[in-house]
C-alpha positions as protocol buffer text, in pm:
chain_id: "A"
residue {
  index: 1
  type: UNK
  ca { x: 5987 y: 13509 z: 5543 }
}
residue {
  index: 2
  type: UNK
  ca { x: 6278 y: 13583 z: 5326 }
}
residue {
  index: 3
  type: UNK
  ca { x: 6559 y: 13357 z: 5251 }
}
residue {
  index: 4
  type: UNK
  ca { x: 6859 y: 13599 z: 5273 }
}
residue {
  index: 5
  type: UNK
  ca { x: 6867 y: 13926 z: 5432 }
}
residue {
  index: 6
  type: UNK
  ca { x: 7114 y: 14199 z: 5546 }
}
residue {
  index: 7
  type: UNK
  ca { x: 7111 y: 14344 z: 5882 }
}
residue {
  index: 8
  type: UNK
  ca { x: 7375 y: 14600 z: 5994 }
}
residue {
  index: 9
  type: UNK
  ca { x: 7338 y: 14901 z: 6270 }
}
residue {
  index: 10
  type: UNK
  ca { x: 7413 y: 15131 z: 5949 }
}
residue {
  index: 11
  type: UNK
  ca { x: 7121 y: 15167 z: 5649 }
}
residue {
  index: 12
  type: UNK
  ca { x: 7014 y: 14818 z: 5628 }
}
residue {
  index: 13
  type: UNK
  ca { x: 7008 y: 14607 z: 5319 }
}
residue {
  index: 14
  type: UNK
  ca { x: 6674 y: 14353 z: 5290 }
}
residue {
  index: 15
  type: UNK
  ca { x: 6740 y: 14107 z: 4981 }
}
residue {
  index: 16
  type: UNK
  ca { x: 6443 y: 13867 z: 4929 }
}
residue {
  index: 17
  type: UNK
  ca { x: 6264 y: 13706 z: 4631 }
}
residue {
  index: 18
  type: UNK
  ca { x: 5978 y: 13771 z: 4844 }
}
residue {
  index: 19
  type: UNK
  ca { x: 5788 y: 14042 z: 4958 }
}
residue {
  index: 20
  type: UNK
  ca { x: 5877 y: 14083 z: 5317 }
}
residue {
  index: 21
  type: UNK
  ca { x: 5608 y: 14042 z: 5539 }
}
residue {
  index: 22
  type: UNK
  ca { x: 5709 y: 13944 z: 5859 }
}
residue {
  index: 23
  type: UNK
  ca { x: 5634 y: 14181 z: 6178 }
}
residue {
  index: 24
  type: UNK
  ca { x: 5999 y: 14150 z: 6298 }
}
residue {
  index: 25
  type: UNK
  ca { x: 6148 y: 14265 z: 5972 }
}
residue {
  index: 26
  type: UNK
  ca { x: 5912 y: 14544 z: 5886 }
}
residue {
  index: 27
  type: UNK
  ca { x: 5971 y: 14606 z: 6285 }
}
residue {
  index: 28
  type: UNK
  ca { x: 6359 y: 14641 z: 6207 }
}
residue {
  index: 29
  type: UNK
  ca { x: 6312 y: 14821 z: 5823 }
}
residue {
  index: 30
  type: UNK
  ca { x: 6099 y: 15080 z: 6005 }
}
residue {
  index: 31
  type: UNK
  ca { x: 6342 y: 15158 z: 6285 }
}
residue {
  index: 32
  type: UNK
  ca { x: 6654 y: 15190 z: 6068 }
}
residue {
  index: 33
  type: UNK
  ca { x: 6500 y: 15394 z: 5784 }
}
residue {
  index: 34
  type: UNK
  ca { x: 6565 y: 15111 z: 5544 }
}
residue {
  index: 35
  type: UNK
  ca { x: 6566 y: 15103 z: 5142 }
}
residue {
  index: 36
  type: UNK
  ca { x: 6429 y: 14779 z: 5068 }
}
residue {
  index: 37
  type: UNK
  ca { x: 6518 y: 14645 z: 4746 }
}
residue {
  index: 38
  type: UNK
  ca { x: 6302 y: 14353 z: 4614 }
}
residue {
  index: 39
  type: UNK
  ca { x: 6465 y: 14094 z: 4335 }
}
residue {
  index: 40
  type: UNK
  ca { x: 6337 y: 13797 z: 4168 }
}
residue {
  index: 41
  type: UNK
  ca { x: 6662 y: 13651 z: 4043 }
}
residue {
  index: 42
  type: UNK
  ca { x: 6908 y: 13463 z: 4266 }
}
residue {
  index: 43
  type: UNK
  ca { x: 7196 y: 13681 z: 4086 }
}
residue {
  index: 44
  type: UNK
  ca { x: 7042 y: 13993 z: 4083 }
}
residue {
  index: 45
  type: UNK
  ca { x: 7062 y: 13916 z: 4472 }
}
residue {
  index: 46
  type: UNK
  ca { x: 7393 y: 13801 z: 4511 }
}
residue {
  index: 47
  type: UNK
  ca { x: 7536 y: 14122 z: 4284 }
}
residue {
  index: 48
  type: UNK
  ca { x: 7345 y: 14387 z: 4490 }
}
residue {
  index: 49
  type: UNK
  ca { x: 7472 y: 14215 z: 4825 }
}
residue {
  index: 50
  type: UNK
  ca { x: 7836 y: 14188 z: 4745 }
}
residue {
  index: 51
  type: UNK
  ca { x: 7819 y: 14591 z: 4637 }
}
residue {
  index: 52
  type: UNK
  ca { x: 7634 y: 14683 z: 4917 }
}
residue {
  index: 53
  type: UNK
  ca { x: 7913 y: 14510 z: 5176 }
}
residue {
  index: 54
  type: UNK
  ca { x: 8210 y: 14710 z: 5238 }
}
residue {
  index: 55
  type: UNK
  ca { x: 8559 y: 14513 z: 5267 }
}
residue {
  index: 56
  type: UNK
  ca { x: 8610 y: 14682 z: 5626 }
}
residue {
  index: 57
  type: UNK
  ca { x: 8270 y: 14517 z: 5745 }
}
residue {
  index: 58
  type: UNK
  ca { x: 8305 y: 14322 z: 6001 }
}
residue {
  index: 59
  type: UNK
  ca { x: 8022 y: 14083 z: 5921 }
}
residue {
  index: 60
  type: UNK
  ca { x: 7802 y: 13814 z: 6130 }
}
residue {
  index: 61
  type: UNK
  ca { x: 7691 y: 13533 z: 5868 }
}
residue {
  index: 62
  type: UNK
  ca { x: 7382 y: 13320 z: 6032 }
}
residue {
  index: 63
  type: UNK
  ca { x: 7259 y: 13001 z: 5845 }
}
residue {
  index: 64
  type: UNK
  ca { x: 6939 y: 12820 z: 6014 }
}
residue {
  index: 65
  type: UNK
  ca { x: 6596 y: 12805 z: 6016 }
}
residue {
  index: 66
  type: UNK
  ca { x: 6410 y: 13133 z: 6006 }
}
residue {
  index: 67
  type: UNK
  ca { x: 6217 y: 13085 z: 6266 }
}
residue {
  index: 68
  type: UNK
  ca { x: 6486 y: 13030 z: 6520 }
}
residue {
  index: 69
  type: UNK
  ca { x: 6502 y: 13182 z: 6884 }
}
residue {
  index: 70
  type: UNK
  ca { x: 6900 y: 13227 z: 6813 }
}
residue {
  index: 71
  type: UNK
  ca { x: 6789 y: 13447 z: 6522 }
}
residue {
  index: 72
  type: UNK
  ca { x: 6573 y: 13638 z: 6678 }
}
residue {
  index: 73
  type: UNK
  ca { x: 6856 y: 13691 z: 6964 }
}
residue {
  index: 74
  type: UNK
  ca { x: 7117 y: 13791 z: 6713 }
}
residue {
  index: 75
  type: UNK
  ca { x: 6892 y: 13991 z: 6527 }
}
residue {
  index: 76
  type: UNK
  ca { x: 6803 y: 14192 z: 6840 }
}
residue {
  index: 77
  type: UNK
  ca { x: 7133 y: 14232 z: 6959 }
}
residue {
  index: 78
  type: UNK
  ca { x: 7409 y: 14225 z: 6721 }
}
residue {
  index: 79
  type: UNK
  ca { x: 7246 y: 14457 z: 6454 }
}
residue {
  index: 80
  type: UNK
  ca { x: 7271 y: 14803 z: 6718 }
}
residue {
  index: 81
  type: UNK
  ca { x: 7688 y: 14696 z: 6729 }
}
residue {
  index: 82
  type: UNK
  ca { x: 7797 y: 14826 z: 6413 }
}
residue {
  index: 83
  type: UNK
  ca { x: 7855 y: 14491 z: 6259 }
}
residue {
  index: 84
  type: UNK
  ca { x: 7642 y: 14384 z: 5969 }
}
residue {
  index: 85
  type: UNK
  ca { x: 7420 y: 14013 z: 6034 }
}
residue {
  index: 86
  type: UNK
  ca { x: 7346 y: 13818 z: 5703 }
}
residue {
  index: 87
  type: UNK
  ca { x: 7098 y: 13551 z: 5739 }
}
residue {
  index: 88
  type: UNK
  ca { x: 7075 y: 13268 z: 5512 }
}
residue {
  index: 89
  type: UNK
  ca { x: 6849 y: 12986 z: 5530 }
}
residue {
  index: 90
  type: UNK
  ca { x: 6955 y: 12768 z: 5223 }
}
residue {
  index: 91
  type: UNK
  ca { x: 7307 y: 12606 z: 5150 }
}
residue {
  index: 92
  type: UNK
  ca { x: 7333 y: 12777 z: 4751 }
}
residue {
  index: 93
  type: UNK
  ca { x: 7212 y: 13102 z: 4894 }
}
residue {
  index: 94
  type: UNK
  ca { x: 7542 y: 13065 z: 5176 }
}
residue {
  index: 95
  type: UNK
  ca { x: 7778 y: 12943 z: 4922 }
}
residue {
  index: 96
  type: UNK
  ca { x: 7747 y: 13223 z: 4691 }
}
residue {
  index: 97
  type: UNK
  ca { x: 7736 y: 13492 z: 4917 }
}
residue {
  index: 98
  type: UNK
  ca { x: 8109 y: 13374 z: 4997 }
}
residue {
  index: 99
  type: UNK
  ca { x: 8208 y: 13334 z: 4663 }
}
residue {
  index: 100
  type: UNK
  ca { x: 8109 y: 13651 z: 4549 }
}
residue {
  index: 101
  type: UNK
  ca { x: 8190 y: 13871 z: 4830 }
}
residue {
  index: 102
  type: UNK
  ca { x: 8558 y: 13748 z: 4874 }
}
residue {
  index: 103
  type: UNK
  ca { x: 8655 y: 14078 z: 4951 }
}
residue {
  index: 104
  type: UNK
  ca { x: 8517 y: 14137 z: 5290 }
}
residue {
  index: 105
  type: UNK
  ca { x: 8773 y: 13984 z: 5510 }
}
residue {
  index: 106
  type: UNK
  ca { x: 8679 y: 13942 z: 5850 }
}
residue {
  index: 107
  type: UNK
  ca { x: 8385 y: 13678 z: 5887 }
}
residue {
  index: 108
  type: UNK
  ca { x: 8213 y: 13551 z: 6169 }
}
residue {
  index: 109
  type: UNK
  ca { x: 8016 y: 13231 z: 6086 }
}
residue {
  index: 110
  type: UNK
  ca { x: 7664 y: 13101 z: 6330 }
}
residue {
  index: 111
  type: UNK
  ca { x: 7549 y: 12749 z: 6191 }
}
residue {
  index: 112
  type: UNK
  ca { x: 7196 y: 12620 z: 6366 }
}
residue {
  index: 113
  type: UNK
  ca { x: 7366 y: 12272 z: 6318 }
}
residue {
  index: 114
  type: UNK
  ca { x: 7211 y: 11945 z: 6280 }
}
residue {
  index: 115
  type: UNK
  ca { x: 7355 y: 11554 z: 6237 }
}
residue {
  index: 116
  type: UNK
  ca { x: 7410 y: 11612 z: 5848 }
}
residue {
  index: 117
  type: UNK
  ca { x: 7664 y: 11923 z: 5943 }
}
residue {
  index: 118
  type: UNK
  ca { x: 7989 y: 11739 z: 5831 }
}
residue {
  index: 119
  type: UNK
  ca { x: 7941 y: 11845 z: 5447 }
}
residue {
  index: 120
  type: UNK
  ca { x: 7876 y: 12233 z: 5563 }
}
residue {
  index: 121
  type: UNK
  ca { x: 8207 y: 12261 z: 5784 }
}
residue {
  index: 122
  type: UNK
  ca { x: 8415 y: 12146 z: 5552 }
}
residue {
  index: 123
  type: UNK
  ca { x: 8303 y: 12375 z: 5299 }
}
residue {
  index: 124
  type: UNK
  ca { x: 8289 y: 12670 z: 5479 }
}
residue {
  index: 125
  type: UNK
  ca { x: 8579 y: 12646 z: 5694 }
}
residue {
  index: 126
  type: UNK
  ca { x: 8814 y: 12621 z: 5357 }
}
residue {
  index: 127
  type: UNK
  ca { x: 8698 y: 13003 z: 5270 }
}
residue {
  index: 128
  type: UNK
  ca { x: 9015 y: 13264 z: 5383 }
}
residue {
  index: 129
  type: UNK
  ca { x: 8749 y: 13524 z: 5480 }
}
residue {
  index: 130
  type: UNK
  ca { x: 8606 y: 13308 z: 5769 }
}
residue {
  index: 131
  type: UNK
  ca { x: 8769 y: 13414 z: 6098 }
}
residue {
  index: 132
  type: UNK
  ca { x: 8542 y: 13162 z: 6352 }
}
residue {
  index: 133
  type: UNK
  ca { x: 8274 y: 12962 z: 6365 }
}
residue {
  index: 134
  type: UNK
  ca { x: 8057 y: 12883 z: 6638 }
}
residue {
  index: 135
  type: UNK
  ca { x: 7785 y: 12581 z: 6634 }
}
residue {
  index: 136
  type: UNK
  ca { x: 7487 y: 12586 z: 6807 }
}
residue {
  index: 137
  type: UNK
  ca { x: 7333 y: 12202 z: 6847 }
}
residue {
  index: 138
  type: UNK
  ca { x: 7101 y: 11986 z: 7070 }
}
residue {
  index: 139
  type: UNK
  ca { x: 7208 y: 11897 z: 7401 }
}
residue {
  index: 140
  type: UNK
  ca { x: 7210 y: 11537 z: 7297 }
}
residue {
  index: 141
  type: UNK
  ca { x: 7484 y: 11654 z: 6975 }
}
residue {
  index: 142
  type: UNK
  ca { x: 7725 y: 11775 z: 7199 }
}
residue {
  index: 143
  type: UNK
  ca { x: 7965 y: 11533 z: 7263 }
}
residue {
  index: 144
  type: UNK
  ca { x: 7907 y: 11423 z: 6896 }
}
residue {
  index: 145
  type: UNK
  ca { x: 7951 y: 11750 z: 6726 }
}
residue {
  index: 146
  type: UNK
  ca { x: 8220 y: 11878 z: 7021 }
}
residue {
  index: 147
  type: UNK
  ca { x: 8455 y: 11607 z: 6797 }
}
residue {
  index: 148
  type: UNK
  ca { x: 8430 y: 11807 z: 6514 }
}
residue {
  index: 149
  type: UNK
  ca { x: 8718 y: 12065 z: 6682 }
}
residue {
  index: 150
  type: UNK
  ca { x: 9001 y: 11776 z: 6619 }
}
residue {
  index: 151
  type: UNK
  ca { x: 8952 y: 11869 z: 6234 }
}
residue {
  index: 152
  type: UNK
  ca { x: 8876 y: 12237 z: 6202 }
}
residue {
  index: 153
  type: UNK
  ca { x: 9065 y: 12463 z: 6399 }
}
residue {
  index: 154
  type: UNK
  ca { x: 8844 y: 12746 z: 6334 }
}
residue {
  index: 155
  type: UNK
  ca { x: 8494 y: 12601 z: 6558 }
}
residue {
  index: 156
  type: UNK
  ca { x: 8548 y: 12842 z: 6804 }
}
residue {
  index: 157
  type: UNK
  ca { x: 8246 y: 12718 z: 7017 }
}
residue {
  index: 158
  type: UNK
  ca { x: 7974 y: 12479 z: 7016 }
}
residue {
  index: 159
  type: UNK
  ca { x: 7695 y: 12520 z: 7275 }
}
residue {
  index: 160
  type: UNK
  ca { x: 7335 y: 12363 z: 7336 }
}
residue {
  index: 161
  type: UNK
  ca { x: 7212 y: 12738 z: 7440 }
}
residue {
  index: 162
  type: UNK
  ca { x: 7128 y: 13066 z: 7289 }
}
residue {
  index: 163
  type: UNK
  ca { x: 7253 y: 13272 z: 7560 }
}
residue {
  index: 164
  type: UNK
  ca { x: 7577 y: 13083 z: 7580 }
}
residue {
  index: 165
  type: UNK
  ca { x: 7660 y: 13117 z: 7236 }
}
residue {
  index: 166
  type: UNK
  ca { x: 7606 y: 13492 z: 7223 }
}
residue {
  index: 167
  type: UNK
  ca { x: 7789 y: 13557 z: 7471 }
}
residue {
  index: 168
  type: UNK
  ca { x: 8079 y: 13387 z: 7320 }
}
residue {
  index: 169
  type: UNK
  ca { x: 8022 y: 13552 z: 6995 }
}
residue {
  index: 170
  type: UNK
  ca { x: 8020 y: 13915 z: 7162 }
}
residue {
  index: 171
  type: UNK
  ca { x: 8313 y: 13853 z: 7370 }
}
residue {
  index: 172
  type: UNK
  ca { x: 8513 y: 13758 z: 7033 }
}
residue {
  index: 173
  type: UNK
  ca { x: 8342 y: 14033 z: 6858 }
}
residue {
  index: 174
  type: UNK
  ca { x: 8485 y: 14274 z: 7084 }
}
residue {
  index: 175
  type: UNK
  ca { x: 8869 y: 14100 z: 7137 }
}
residue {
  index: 176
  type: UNK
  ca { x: 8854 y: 14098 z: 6728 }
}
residue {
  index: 177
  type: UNK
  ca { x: 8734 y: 14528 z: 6717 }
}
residue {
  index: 178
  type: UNK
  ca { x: 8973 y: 14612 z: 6989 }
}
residue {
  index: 179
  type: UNK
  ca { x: 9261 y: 14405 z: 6782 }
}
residue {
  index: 180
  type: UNK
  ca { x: 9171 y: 14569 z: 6491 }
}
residue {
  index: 181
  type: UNK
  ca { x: 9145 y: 14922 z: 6663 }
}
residue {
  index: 182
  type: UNK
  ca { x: 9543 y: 14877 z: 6712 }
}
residue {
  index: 183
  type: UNK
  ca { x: 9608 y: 14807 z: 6375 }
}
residue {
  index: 184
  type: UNK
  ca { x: 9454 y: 15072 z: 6267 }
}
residue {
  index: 185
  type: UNK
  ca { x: 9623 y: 15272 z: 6483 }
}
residue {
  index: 186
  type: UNK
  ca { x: 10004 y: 15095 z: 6454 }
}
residue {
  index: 187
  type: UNK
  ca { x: 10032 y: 14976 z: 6130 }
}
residue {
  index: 188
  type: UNK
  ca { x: 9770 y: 15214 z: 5916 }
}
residue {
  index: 189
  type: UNK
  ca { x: 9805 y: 15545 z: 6048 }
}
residue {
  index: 190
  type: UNK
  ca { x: 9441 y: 15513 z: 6056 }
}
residue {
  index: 191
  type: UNK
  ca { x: 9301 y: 15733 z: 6348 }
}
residue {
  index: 192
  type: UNK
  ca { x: 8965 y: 15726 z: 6254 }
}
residue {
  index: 193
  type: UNK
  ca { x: 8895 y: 15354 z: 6195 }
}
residue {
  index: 194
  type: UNK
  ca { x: 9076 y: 15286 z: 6525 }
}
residue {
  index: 195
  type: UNK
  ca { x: 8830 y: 15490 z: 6670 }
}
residue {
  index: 196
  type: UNK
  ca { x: 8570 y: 15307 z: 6512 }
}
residue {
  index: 197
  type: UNK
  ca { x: 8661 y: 14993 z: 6630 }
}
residue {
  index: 198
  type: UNK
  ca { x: 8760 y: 15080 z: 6983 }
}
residue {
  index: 199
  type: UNK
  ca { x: 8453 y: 15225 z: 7021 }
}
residue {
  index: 200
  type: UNK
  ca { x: 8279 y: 14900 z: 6888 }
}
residue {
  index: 201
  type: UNK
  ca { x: 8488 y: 14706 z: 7113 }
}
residue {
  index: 202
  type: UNK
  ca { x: 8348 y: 14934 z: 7396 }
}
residue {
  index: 203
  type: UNK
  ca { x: 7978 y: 14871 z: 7309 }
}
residue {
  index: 204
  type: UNK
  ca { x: 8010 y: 14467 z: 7269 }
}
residue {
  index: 205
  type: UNK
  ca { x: 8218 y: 14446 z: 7654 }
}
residue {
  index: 206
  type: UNK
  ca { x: 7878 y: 14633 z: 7807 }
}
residue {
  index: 207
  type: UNK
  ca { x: 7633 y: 14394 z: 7561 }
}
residue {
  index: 208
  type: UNK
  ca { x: 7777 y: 14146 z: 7766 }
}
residue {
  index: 209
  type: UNK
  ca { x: 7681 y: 14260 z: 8079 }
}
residue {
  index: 210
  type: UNK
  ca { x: 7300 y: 14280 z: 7932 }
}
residue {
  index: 211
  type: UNK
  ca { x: 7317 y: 13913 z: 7818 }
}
């Protein structure tokens, strides 16, 4: 299973220093016509994601285990929403993703969090691009890790289910599009994008109803 990889509703980007073998992502390169690009160096990697992401993109950044259920569910669902999902599964892999791809602005963040999460939230909630950041625990972490909101303002939800926290996630996705739709529209002249996002907006609000 690879380490990092690039999902989005548009020609997908697959960045591993692996050959990809796993059912589910040949599954997903096969359905969206993908060009799969293999590298062996972690900067090669890094480089060919940040070029690859437009600014505009309104991006879903996952970091757990691979073999989560909650990756599977985002995987499923939030890749057909025009909104591109980046999985990572180690902390260097995370970190430079954000520091080289400053540039795309609006960032949704999914940690699979555990009891040494302290050291990962305060990293990652210092980075401008980072919008929100929702934490999915055990149900026995709750009340430890719900403490965690007193200190960084942008944990926008921390839930012991998948189902919960996608549902969250969409609903945000969709108040953020719609937002951005009338920016585009008000402040940018910008027809066409508001289109784009309205009509994103539109397709998250009947997710919901699926979920």
């Amino acid at each position: 299973m690879s380490d990092i990889n690039t999902l989005s509703s548009r020609p997908l980007l697959k960045i591993s220093p692996h050959r990809i073998s796993s059912p589910l992502s040949n599954a997903t390169i096969e359905e969206n016509n993908v060009l799969t690009h293999e590298l062996s160096e972690p900067q090669k990697q890094s480089s060919s994601t940040n070029t690859d992401v437009d600014p505009d993109t309104l991006a879903v950044l996952y970091f757990g285990q691979s073999d989560s259920s909650l990756r599977t569910a985002l995987i499923k669902n939030v890749t057909t929403q025009d909104i591109a999902l980046i999985l990572f599964s180690k902390q260097e892999q995370l970190w430079h993703w954000l520091d080289t791809t400053s540039s795309v602005r609006n960032v949704f963040v999914i940690i699979q969090a555990n009891m040494n999460i302290a050291y990962i939230l305060y990293r990652i909630h210092a980075y401008f691009s980072v919008r929100s950041i929702f934490l999915r625990c055990k149900t026995n972490e709750l009340n430890s890790f719900k403490e965690l909101r007193t200190f960084y303002i942008k944990i926008n939800g921390i839930y012991d289910e998948d189902a919960r926290i996608l549902i969250k996630l969409v609903i945000e996705l969709a108040l953020f599009s719609e937002e951005k739709g009338d920016q585009d529209r008000e402040n940018r002249n910008n027809e066409l994008g508001a289109q784009r996002n309205y009509q994103r907006a539109l397709n998250l609000c009947a997710l919901v109803r699926t979920l």
